[in-house]
PDB file of N, CA, C and O in Angstrom:
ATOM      1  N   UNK A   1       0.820  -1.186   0.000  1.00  0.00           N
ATOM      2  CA  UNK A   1       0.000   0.000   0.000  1.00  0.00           C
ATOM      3  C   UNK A   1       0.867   1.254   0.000  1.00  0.00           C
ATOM      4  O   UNK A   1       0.380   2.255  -0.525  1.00  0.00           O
ATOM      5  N   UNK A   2       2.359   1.340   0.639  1.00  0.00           N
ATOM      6  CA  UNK A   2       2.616   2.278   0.536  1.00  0.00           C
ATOM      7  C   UNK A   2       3.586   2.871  -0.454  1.00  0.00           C
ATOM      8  O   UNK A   2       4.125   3.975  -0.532  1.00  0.00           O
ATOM      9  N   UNK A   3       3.631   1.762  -1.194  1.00  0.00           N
ATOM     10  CA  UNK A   3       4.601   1.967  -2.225  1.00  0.00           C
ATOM     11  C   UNK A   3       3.742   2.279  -3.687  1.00  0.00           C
ATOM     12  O   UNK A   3       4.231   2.675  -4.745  1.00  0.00           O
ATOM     13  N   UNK A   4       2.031   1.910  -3.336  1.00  0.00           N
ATOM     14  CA  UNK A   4       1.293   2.596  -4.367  1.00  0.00           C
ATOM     15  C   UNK A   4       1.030   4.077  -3.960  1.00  0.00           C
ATOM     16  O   UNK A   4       0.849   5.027  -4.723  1.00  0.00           O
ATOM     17  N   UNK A   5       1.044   4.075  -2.881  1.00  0.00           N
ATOM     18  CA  UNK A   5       0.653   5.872  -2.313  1.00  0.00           C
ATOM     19  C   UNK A   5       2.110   6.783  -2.516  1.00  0.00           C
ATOM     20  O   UNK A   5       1.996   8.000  -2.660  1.00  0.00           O
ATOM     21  N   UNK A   6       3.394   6.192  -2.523  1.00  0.00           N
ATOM     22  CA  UNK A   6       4.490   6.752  -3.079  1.00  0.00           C
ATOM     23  C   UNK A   6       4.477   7.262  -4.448  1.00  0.00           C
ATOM     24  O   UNK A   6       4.519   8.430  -4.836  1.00  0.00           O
ATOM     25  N   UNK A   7       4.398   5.955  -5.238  1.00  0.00           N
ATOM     26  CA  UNK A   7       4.056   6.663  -6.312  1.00  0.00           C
ATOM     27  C   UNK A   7       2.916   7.014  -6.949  1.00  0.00           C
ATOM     28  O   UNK A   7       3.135   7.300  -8.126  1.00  0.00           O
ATOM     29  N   UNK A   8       1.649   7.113  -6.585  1.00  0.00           N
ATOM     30  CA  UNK A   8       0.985   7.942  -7.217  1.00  0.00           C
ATOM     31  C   UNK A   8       1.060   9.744  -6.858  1.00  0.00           C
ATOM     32  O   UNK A   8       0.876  10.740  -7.558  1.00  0.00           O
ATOM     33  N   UNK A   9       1.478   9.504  -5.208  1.00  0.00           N
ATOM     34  CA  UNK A   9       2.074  11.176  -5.253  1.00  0.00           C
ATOM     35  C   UNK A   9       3.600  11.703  -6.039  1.00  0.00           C
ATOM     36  O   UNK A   9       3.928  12.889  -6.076  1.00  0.00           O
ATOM     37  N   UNK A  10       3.982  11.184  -6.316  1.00  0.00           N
ATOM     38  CA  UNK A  10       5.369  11.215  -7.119  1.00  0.00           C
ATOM     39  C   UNK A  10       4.790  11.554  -8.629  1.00  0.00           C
ATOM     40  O   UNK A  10       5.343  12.338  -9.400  1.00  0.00           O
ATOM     41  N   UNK A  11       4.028  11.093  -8.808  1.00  0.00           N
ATOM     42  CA  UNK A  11       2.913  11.067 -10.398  1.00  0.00           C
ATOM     43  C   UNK A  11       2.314  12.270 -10.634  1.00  0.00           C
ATOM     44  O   UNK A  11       2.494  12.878 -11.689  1.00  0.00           O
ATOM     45  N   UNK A  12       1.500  12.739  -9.602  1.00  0.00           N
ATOM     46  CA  UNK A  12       1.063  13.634  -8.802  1.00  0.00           C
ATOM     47  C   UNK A  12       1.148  15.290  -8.709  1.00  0.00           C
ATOM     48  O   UNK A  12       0.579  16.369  -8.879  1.00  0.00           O
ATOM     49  N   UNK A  13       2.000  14.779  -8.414  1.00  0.00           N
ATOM     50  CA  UNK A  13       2.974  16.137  -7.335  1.00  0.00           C
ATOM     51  C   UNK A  13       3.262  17.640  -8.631  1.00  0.00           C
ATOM     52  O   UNK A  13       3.128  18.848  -8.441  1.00  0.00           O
ATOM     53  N   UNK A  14       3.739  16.785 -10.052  1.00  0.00           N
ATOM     54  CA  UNK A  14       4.348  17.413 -11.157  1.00  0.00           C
ATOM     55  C   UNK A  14       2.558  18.770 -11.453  1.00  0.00           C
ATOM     56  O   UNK A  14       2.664  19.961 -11.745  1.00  0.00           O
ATOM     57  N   UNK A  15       1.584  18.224 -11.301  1.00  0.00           N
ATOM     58  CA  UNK A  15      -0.015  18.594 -11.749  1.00  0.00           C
ATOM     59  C   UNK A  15      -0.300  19.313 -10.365  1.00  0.00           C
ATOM     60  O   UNK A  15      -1.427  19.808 -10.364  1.00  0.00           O
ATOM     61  N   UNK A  16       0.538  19.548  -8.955  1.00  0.00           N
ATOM     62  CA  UNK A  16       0.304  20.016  -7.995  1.00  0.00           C
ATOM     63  C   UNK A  16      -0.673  19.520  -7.405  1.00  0.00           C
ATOM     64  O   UNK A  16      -1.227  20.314  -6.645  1.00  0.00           O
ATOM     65  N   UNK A  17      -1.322  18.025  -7.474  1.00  0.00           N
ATOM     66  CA  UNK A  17      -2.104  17.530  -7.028  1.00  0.00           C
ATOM     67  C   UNK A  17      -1.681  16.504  -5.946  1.00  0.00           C
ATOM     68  O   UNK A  17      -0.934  15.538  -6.103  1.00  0.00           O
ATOM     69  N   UNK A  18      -2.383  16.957  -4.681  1.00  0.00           N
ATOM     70  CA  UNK A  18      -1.862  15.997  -3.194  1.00  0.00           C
ATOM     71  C   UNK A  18      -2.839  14.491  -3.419  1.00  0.00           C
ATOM     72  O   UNK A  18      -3.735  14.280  -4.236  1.00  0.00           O
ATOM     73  N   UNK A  19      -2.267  13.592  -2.360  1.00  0.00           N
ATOM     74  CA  UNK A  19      -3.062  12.433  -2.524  1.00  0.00           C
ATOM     75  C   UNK A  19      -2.805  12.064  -0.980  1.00  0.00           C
ATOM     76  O   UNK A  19      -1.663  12.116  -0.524  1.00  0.00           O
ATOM     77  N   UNK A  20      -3.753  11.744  -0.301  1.00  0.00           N
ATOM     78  CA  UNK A  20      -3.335  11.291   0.927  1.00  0.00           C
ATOM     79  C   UNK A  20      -4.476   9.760   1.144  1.00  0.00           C
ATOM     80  O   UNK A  20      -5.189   9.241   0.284  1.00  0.00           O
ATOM     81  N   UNK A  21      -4.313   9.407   2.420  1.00  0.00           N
ATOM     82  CA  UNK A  21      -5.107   8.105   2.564  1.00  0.00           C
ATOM     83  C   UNK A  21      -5.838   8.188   3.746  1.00  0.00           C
ATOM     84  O   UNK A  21      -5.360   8.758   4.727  1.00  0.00           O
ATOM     85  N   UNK A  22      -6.880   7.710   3.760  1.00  0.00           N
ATOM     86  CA  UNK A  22      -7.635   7.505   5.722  1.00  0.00           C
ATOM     87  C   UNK A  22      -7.822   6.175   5.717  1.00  0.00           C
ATOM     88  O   UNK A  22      -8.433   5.580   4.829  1.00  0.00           O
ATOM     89  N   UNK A  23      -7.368   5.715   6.584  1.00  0.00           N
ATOM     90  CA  UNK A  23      -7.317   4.680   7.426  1.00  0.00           C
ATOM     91  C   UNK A  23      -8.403   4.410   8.191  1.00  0.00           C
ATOM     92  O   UNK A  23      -8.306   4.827   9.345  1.00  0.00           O
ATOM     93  N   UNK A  24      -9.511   3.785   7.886  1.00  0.00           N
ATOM     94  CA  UNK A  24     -10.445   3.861   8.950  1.00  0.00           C
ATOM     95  C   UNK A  24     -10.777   2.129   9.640  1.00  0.00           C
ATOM     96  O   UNK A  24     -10.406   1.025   9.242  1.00  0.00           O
ATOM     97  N   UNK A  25     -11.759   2.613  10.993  1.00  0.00           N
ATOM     98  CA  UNK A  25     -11.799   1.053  11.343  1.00  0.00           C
ATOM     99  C   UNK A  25     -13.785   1.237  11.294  1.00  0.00           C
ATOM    100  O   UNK A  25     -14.523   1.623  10.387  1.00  0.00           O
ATOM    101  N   UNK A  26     -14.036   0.831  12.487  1.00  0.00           N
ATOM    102  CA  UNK A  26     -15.144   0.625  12.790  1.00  0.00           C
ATOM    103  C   UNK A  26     -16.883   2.017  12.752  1.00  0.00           C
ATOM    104  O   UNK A  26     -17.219   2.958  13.471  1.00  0.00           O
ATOM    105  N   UNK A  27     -17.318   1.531  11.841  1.00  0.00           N
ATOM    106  CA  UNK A  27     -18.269   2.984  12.371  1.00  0.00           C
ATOM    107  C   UNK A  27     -19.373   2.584  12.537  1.00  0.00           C
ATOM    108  O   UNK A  27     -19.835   1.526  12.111  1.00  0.00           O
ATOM    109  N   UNK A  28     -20.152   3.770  13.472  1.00  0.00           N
ATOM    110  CA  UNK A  28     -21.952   3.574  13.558  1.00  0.00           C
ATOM    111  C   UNK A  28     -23.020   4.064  12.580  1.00  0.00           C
ATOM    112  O   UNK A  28     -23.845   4.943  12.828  1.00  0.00           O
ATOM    113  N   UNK A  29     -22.909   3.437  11.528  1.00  0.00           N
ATOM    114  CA  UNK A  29     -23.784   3.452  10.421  1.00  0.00           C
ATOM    115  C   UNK A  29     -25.140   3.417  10.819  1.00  0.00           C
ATOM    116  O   UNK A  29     -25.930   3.502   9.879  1.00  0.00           O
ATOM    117  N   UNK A  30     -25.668   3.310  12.028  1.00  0.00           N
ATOM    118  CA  UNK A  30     -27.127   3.064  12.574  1.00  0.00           C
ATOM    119  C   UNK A  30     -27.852   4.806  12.283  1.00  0.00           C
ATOM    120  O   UNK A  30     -27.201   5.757  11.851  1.00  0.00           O
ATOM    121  N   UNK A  31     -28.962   4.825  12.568  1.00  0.00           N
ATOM    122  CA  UNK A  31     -29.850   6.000  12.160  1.00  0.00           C
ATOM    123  C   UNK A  31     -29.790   6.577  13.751  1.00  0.00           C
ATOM    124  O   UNK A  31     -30.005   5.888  14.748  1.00  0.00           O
ATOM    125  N   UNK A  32     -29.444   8.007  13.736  1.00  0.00           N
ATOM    126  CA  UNK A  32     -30.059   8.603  15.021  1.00  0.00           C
ATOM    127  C   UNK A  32     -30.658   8.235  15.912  1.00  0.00           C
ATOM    128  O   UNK A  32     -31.841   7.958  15.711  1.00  0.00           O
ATOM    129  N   UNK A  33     -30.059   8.069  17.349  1.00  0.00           N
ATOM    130  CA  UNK A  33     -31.194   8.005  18.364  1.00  0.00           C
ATOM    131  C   UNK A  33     -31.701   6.354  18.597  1.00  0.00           C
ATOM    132  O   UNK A  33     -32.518   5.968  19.433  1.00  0.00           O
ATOM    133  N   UNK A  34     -30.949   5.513  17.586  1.00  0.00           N
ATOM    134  CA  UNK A  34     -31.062   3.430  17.428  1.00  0.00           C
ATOM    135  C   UNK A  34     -30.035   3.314  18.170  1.00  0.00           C
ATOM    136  O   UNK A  34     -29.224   4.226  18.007  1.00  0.00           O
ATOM    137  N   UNK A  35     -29.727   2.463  19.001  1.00  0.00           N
ATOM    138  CA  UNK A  35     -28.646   1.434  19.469  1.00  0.00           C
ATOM    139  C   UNK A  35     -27.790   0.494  18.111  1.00  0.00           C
ATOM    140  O   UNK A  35     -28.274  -0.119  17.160  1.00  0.00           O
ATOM    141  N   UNK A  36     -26.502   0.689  18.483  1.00  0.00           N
ATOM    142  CA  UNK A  36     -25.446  -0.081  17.643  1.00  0.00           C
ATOM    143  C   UNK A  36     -25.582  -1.393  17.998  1.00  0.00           C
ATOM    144  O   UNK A  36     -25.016  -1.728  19.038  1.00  0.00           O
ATOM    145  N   UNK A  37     -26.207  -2.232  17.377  1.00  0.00           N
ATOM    146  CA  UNK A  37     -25.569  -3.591  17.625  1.00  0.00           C
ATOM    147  C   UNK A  37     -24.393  -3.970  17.136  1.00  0.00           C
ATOM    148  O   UNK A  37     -24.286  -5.165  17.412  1.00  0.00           O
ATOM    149  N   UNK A  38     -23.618  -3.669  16.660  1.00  0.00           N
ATOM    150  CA  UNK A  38     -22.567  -4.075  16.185  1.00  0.00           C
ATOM    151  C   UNK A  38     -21.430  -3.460  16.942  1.00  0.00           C
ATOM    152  O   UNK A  38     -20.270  -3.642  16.572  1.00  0.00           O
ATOM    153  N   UNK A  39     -21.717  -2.765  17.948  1.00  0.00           N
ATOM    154  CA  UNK A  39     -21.048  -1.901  18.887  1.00  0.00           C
ATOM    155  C   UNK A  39     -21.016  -2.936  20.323  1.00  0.00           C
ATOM    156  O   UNK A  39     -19.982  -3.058  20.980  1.00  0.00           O
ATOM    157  N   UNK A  40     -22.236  -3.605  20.665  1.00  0.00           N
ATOM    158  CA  UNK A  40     -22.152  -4.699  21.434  1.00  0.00           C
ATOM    159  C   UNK A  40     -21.429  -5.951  21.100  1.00  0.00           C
ATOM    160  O   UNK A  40     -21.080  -6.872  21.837  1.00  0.00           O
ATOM    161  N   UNK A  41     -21.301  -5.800  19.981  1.00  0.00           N
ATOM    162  CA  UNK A  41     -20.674  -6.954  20.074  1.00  0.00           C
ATOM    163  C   UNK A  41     -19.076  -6.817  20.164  1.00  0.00           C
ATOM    164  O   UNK A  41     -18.403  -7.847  20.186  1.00  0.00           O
ATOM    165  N   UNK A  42     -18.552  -5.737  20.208  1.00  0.00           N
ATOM    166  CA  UNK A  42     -17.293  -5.192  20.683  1.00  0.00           C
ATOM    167  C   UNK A  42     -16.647  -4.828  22.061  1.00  0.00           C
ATOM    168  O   UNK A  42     -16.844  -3.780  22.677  1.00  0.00           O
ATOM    169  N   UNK A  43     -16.015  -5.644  22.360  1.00  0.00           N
ATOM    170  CA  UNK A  43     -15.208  -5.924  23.939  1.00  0.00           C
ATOM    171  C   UNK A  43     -14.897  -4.040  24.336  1.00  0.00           C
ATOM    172  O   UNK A  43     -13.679  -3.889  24.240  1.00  0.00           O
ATOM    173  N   UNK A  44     -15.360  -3.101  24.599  1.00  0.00           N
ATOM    174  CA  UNK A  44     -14.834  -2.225  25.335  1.00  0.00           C
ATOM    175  C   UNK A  44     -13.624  -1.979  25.439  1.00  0.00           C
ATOM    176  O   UNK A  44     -13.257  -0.864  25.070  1.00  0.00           O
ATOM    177  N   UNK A  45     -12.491  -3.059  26.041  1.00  0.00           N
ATOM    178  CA  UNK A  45     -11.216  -2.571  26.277  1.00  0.00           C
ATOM    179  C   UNK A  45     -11.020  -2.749  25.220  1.00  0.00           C
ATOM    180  O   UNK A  45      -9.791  -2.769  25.291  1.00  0.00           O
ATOM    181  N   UNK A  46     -11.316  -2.974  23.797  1.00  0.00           N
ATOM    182  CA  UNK A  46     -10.499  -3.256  22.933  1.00  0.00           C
ATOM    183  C   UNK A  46     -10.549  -1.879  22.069  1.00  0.00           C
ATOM    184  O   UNK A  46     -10.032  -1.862  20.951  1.00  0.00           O
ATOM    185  N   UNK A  47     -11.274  -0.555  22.687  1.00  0.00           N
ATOM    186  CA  UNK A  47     -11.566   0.480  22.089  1.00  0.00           C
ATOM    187  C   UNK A  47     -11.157   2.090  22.624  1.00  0.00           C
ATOM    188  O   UNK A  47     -11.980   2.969  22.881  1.00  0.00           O
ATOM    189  N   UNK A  48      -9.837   2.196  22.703  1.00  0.00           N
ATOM    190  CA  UNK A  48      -9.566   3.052  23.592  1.00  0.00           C
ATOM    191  C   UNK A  48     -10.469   4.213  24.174  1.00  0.00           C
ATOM    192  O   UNK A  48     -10.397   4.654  25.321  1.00  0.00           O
ATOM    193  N   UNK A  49     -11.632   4.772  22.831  1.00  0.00           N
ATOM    194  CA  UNK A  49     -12.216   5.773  22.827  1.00  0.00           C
ATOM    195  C   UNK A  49     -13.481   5.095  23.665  1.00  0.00           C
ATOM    196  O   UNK A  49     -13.678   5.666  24.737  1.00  0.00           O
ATOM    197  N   UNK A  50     -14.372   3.992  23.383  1.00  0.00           N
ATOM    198  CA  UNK A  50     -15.159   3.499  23.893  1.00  0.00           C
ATOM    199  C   UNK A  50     -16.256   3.540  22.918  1.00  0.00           C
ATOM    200  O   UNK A  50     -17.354   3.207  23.364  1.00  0.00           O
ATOM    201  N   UNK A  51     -16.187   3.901  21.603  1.00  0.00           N
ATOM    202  CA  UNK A  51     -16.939   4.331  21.295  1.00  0.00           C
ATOM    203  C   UNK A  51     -16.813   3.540  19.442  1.00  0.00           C
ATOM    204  O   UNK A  51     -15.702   3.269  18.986  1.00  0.00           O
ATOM    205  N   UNK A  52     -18.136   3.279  18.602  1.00  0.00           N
ATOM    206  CA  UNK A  52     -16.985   3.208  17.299  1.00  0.00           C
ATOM    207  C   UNK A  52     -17.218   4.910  16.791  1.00  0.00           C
ATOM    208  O   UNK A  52     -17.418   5.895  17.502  1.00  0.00           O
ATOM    209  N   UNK A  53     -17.131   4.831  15.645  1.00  0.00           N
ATOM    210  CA  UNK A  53     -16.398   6.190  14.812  1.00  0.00           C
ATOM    211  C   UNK A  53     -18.063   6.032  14.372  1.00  0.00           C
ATOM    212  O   UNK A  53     -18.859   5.112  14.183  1.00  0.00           O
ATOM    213  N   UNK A  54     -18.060   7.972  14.324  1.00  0.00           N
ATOM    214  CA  UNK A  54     -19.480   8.527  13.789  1.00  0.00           C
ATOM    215  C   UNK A  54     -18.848   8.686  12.537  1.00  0.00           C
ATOM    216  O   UNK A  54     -17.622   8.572  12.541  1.00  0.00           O
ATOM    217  N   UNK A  55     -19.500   8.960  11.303  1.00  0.00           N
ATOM    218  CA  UNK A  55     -19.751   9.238  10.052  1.00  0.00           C
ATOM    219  C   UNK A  55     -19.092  10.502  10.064  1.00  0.00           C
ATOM    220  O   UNK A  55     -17.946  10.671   9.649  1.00  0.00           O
ATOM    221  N   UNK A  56     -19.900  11.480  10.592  1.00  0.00           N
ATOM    222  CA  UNK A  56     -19.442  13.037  10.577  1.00  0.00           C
ATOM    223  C   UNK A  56     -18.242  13.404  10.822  1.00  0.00           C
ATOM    224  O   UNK A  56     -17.512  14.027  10.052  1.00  0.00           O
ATOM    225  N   UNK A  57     -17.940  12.963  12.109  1.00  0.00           N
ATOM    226  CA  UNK A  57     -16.004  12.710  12.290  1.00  0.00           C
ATOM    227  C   UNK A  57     -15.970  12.493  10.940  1.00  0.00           C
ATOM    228  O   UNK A  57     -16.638  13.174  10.163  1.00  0.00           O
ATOM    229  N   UNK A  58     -15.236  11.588  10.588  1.00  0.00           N
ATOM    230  CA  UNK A  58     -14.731  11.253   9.280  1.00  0.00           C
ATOM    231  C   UNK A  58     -14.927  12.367   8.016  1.00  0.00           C
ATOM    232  O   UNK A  58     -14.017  12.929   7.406  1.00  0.00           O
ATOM    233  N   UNK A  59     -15.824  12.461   7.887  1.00  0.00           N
ATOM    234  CA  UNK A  59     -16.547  13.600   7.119  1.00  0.00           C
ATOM    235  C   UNK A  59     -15.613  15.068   7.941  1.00  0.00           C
ATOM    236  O   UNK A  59     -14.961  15.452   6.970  1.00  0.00           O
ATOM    237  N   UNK A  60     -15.406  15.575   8.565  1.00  0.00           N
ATOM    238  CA  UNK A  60     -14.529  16.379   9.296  1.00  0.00           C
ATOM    239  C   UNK A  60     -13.079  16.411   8.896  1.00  0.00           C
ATOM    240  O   UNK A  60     -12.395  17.287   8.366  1.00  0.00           O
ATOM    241  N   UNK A  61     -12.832  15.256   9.287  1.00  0.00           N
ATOM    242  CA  UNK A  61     -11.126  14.838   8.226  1.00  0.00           C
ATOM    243  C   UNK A  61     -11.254  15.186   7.601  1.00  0.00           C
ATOM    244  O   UNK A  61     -10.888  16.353   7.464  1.00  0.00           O
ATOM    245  N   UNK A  62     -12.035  14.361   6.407  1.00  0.00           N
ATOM    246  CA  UNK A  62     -11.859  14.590   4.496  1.00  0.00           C
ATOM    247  C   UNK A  62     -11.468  15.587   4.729  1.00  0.00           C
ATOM    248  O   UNK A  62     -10.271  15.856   4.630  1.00  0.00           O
ATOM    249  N   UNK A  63     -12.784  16.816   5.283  1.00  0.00           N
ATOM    250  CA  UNK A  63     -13.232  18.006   4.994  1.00  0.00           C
ATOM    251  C   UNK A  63     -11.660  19.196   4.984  1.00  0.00           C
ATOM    252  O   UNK A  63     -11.180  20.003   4.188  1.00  0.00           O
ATOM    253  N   UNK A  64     -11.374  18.760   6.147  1.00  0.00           N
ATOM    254  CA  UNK A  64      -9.932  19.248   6.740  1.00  0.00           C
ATOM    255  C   UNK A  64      -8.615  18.910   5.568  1.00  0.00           C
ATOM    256  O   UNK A  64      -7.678  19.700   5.452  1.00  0.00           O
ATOM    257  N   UNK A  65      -8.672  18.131   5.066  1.00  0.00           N
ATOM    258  CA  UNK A  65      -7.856  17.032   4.550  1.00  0.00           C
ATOM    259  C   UNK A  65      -7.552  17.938   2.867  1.00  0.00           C
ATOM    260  O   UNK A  65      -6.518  18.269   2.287  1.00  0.00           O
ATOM    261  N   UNK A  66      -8.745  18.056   2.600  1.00  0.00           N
ATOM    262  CA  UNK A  66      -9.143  18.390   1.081  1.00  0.00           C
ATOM    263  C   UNK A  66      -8.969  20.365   1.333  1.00  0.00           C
ATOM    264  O   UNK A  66      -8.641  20.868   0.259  1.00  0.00           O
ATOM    265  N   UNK A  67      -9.106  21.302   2.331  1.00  0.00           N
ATOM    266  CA  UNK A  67      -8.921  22.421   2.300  1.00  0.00           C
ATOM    267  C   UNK A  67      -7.207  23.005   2.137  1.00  0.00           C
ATOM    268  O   UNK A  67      -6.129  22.415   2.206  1.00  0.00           O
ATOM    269  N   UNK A  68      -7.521  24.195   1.934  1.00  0.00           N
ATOM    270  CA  UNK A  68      -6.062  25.486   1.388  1.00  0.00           C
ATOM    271  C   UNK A  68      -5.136  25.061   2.432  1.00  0.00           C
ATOM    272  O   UNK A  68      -3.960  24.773   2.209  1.00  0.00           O
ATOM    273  N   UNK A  69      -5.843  25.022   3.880  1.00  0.00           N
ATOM    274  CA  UNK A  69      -4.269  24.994   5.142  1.00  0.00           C
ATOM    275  C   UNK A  69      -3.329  23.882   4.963  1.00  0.00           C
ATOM    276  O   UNK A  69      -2.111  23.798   5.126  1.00  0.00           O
ATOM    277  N   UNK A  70      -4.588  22.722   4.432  1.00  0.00           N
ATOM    278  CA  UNK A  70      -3.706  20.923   4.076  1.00  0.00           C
ATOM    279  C   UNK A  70      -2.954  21.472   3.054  1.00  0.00           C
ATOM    280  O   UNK A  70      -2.642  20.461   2.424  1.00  0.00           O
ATOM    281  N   UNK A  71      -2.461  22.405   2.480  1.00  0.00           N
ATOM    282  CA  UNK A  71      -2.219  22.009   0.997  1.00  0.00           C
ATOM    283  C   UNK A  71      -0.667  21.367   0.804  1.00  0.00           C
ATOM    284  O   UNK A  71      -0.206  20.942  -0.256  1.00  0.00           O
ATOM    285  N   UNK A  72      -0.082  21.405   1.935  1.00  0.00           N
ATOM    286  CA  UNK A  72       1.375  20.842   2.284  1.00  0.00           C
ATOM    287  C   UNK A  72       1.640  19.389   2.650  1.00  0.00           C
ATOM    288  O   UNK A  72       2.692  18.752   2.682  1.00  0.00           O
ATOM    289  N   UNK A  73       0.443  19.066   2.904  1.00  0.00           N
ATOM    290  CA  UNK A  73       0.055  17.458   3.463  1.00  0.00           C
ATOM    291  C   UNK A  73      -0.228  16.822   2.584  1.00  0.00           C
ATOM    292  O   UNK A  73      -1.429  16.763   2.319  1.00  0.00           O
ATOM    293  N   UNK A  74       0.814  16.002   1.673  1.00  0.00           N
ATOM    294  CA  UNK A  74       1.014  14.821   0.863  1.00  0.00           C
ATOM    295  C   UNK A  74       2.053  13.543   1.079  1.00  0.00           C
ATOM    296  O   UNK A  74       3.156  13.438   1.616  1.00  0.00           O
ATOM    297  N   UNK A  75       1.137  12.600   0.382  1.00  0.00           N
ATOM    298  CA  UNK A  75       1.334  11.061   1.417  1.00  0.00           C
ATOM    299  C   UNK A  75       1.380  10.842   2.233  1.00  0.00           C
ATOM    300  O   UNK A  75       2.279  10.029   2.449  1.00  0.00           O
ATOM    301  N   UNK A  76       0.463  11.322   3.610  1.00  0.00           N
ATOM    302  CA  UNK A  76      -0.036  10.704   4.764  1.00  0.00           C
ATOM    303  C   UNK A  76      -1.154   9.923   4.455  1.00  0.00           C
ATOM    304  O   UNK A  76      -2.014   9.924   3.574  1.00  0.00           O
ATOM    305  N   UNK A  77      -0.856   9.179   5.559  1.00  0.00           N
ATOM    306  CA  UNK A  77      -1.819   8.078   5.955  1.00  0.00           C
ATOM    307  C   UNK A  77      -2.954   8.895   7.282  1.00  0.00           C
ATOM    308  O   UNK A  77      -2.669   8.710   8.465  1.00  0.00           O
ATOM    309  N   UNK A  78      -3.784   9.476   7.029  1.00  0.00           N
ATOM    310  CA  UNK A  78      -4.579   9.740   8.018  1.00  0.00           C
ATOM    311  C   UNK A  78      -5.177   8.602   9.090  1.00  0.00           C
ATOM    312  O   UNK A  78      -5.834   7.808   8.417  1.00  0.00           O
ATOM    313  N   UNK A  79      -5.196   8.282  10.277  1.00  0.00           N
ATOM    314  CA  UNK A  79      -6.108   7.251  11.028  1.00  0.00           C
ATOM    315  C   UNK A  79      -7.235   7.854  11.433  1.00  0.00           C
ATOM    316  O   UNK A  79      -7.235   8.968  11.956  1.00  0.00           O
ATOM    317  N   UNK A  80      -8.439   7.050  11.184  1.00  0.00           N
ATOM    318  CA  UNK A  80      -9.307   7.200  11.628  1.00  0.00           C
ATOM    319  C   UNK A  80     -10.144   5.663  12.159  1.00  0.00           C
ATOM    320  O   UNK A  80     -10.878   4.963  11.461  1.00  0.00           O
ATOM    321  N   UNK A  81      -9.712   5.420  13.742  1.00  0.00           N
ATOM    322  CA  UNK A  81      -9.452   3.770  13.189  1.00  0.00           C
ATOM    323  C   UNK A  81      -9.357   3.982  14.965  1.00  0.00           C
ATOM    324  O   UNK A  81      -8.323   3.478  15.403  1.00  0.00           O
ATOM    325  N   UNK A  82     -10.357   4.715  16.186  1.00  0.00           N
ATOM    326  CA  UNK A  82     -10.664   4.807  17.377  1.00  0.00           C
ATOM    327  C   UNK A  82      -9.314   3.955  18.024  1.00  0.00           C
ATOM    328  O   UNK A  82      -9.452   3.024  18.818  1.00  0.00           O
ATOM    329  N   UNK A  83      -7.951   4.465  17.518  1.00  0.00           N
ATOM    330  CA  UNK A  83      -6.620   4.112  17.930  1.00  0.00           C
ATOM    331  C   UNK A  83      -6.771   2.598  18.115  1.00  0.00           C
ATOM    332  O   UNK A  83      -6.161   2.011  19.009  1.00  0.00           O
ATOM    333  N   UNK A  84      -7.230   2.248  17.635  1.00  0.00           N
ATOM    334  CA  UNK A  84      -6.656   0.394  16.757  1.00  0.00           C
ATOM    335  C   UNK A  84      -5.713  -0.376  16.351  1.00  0.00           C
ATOM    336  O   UNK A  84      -5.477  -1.573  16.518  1.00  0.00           O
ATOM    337  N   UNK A  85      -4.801   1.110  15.358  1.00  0.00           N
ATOM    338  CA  UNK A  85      -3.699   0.736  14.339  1.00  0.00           C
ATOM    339  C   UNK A  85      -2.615   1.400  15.449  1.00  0.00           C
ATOM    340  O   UNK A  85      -1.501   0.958  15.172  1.00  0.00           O
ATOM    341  N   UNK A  86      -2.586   1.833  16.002  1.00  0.00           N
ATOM    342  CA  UNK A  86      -1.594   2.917  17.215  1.00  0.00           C
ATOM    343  C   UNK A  86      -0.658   1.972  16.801  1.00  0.00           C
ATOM    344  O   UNK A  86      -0.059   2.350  15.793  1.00  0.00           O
ATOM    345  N   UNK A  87      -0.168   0.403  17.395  1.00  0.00           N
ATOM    346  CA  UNK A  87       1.238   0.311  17.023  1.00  0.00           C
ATOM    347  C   UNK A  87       1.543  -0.374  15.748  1.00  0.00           C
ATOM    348  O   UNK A  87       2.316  -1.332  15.716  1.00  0.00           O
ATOM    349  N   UNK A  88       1.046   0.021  14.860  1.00  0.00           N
ATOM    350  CA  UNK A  88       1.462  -0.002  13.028  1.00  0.00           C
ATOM    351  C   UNK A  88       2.733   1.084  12.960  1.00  0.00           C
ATOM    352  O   UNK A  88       3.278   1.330  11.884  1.00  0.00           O
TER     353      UNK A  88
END
C-alpha cells in the first residue's frame, strides 16, 4: 500500500495535485437516536475511545484534509481507526 501511495504522489505532485489516505476502522452506520448492535458486540477494552467512529467525524477529516491549510500534506496516511492501528 505504501509503495502505491508513493508513487501515485510522485505522479502527482508534477499537476500540484496531493493524494493522501484515511485509514479507517469501525463505524456507527445506525440512524439517530437506534442502538449499535454491532457496537455490542465489541469488547470495550479493545476500544480506547469506547466508542466506534461517527460518520461526521470522518466527514470532518476529508473536509480538513481536502482544504487550502492541508495544501502541504502529501502522502499521509490519516487514522481514523478509534486508535486500533496505534502500534502499526
Amino acid at each position: 500500500m505504501r509503495a502505491l501511495i508513493r508513487d501515485v504522489v510522485l505522479d502527482l505532485a508534477m499537476y500540484q495535485m496531493r493524494c493522501n489516505v484515511c485509514m479507517v476502522g469501525n463505524f456507527d452506520t445506525t440512524r439517530e437516536g437506534s442502538s449499535s448492535v454491532a457496537f455490542s458486540h465489541l469488547e470495550n477494552d479493545s476500544i480506547p475511545l469506547g466508542r466506534l467512529g461517527h460518520l461526521q467525524d470522518l466527514a470532518n477529516l476529508v473536509r480538513f484534509a481536502v482544504r487550502p491549510n492541508a495544501s502541504y500534506i502529501t502522502g499521509q496516511t490519516l487514522h481514523y481507526n478509534r486508535g486500533l492501528y496505534m502500534a502499526l
